[in-house]
C-alpha positions as CSV (number, residue, x, y, z in Angstrom):
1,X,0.0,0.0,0.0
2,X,1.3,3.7,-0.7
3,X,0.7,6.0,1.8
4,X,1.5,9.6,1.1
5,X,1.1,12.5,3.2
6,X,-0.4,16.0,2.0
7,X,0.2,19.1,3.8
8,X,-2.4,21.5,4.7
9,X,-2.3,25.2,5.0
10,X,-5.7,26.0,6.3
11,X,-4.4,28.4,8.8
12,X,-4.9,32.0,9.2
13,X,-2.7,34.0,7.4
14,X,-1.1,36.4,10.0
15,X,1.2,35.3,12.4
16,X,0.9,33.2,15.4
17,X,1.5,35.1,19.0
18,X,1.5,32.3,21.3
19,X,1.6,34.2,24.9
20,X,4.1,31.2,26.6
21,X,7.2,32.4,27.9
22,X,10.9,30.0,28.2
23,X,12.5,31.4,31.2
24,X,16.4,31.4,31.2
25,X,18.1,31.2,34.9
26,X,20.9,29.3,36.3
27,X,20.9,26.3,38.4
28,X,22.2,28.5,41.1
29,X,22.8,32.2,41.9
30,X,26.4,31.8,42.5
31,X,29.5,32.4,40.2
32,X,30.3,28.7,38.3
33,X,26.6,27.7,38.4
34,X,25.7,26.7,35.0
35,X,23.0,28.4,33.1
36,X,19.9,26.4,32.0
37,X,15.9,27.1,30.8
38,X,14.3,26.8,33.8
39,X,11.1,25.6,33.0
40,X,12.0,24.3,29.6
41,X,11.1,20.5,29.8
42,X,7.5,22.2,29.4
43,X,8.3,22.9,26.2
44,X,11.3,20.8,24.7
45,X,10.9,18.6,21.7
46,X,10.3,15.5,24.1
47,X,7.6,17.6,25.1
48,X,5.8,17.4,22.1
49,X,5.0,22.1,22.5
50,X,5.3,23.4,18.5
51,X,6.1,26.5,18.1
52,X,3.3,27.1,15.6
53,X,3.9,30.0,12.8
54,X,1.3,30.7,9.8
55,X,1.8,32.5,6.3
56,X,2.0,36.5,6.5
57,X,1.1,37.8,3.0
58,X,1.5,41.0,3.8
59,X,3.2,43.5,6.0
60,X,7.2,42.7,7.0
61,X,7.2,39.3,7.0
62,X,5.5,38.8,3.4
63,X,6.4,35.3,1.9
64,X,7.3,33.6,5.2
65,X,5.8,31.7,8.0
66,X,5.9,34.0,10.9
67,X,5.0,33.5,14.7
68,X,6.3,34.8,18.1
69,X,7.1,32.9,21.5
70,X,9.1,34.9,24.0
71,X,12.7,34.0,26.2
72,X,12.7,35.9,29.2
73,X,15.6,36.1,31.8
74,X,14.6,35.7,35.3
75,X,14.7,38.9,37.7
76,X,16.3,39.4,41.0
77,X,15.0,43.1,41.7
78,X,11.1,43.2,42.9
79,X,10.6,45.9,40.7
80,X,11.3,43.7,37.7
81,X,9.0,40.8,40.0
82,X,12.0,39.4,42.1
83,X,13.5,37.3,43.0
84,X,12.1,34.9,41.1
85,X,13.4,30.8,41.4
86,X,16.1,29.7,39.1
87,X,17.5,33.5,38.5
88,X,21.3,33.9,37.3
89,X,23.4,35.9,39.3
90,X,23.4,39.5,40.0
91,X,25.5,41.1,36.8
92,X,25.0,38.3,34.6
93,X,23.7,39.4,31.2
94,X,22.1,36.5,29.4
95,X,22.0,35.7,25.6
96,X,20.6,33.0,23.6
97,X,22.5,31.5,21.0
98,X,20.8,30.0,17.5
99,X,22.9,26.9,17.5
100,X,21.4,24.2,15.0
101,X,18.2,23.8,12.8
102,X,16.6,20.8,11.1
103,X,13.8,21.1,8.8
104,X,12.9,20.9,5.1
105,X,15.5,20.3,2.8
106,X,16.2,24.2,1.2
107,X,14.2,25.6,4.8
108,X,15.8,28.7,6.3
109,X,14.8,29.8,9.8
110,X,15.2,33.2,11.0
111,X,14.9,35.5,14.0
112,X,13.4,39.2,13.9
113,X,14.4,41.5,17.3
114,X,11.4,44.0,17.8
115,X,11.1,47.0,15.3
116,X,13.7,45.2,12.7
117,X,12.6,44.9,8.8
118,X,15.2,42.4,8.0
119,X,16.1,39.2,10.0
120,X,18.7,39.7,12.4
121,X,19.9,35.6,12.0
122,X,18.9,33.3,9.8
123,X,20.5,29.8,10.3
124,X,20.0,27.4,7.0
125,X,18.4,23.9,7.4
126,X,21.4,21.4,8.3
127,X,23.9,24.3,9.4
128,X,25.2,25.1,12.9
129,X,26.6,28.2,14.2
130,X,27.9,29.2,17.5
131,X,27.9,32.7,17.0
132,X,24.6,34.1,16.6
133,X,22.8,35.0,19.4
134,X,20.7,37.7,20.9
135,X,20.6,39.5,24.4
136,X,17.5,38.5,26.8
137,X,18.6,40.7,29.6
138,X,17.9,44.2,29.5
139,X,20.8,45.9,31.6
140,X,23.8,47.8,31.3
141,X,25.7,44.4,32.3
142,X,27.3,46.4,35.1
143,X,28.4,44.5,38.1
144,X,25.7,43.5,40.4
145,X,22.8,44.4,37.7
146,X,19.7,42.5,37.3
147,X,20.1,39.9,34.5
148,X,16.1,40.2,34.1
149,X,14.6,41.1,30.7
150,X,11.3,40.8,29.1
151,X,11.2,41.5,25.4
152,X,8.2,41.3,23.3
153,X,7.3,42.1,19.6
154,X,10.5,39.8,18.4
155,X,9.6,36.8,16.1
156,X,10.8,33.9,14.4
157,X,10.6,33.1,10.4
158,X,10.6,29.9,8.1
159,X,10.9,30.4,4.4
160,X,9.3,26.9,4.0
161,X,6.8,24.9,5.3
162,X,7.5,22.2,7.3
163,X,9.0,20.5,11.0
164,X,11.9,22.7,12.3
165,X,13.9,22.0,15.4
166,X,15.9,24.4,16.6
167,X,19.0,24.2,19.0
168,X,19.0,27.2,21.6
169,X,21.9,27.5,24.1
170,X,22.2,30.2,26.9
171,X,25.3,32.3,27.3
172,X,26.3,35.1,29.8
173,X,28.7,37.7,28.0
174,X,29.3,40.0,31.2
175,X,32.7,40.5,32.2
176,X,31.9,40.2,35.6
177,X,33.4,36.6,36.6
178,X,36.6,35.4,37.3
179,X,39.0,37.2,35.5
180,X,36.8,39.1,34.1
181,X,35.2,36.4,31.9
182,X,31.2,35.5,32.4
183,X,29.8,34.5,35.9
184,X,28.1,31.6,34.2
185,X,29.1,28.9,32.4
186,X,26.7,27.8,29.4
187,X,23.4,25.8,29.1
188,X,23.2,22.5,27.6
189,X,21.6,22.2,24.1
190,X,17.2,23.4,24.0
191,X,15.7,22.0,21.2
192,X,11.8,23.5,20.3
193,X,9.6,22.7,17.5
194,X,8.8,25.3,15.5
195,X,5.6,24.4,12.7
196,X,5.4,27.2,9.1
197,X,2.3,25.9,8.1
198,X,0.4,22.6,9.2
199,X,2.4,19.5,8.3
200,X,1.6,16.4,8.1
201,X,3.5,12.5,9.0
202,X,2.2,9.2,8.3
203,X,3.6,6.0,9.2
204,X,2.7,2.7,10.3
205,X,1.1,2.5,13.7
206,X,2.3,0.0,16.4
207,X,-1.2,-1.0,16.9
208,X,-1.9,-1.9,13.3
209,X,-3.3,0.5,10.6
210,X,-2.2,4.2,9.9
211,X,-1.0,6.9,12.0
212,X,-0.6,10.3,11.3
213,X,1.3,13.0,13.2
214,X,0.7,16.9,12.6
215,X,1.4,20.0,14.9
216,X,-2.2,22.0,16.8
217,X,-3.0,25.1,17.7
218,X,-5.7,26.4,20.3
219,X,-8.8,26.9,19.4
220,X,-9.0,24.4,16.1
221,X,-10.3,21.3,16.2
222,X,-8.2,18.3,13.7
223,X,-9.6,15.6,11.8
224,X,-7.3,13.3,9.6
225,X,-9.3,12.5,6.2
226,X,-8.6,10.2,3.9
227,X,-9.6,9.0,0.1
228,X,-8.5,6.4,-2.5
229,X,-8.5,9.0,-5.6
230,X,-7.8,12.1,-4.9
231,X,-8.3,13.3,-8.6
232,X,-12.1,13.0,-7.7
233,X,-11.8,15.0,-4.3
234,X,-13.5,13.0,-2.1
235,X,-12.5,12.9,0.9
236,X,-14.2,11.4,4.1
237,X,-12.7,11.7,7.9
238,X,-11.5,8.0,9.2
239,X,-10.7,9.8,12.9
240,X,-10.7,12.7,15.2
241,X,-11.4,15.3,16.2
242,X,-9.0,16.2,18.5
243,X,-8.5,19.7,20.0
244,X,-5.7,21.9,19.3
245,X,-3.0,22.3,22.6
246,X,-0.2,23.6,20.8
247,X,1.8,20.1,20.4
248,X,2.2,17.7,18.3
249,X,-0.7,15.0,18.2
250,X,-1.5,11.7,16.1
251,X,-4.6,10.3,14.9
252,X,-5.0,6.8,13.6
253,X,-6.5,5.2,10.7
254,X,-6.9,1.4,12.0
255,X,-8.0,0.4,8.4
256,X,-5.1,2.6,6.4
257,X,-3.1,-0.8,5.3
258,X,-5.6,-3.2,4.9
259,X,-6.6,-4.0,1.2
260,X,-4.2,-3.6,-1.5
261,X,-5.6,0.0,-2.9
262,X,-3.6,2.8,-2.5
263,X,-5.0,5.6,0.4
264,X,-4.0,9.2,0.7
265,X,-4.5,11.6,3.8
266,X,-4.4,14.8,5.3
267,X,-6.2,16.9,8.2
268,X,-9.1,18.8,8.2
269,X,-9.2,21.9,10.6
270,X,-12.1,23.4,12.3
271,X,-12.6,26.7,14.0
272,X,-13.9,26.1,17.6
């Protein structure tokens, strides 16, 4: 049986701001403490979170994917709403690096800082790079300032449609450690899902028949549809639906390899 997957753009065409926020910290407040995201296992790929970004066709992102999630750095100072658990130390100024990206083969992913009207990075599919970054904290990195920063209206671009996953790492470039090198040492590798468009996976399911695998967003509801000739357009849903959650989710086909005709798929979406 031939199984093929289609990929469905029935998404609205502005960008995505989801309001979830990836606080950076360090595993403790001293000098040698290494940094880390503090509450980033809810939203690592093992997590199954997608980063979900939809087709601008106008405006400065025109021709890409666009969508927004926002790194913070934890505060110490109550006026910034410390101390909050996990911070860095006091004069550690936090970046995040763009380390690695898988995707679609010719996919570039890209980060936009607030205000710019060209991307600040852009990382190709398959490439690393230990170099580009951008600051979270907001200080003058003096000794003993607040690492905390809080930056909106900064978003993040694919040129293609498809699965990305993107390697973050955290880095503290003050000069305020020993020997006047950083206070913290680096995080370990962060890798988040990042969807341009609604894609689609199908494979055999462990249970027997067909499984498919697609990234949600909140308030859609998904049903994976199927037909055996898709010159004559129909198409009838085999499961669902299931409610969007901003993760990846699977529905199942039980009958998708029985018989010996061909059957194609791909997902429906729904407005709650």
């Amino acid at each position: 049986m031939l199984l093929i997957s289609f990929r469905s753009l029935l998404l609205p065409e502005a960008g995505f701001a989801q309001h979830a926020h990836i606080n950076a910290g360090a595993v403790g407040s001293t000098a040698g403490s290494p940094l880390y995201f503090v509450n980033g296992g809810n939203y690592e790929t093992n997590s199954g979170y997608v980063v979900n970004l939809a087709p601008a066709t106008a405006g400065t992102y025109a021709g890409t994917y666009a969508g927004s999630i926002t790194f913070t750095s934890l505060a110490i100072d109550p006026l910034n709403g410390g101390p909050a658990f996990g911070h860095a130390a006091a004069g550690a100024f936090l970046e995040l690096q763009v380390v690695s990206v898988e995707g679609p083969e010719g996919g570039e992913f890209s980060f936009w800082d607030a205000g710019d009207t060209a991307p600040r990075i852009t990382l190709r599919v398959g490439r690393s790079d230990g170099v580009a970054r951008f600051a979270l904290s907001e200080s003058d990195a003096s000794p003993g300032s607040d690492p905390y920063g809080h930056i909106h209206g900064r978003e993040f671009t694919a040129n293609q449609a498809g699965l990305y996953a993107v390697g973050f790492r955290l880095i503290d470039t003050s000069q305020n450690g020993p020997g006047g090198g950083p206070l913290h040492p680096p995080s370990g590798l962060f890798h988040l899902y990042f969807q341009a468009g609604l894609t689609l996976s199908v494979a055999a399911s462990p249970n027997g028949g067909v499984e498919a695998r697609f990234g949600t967003h909140i308030g859609n509801n998904y049903f994976l549809q199927a037909t055996e000739d898709v010159v004559s357009g129909t198409w009838f849903d085999v499961a669902g639906p299931v409610a969007g959650n901003e993760r990846l989710q699977s529905l199942a086909d039980p009958s998708g390899m029985g018989g010996s005709r061909q059957r194609f798929y791909r997902i429906r979406v729904e407005a709650q």
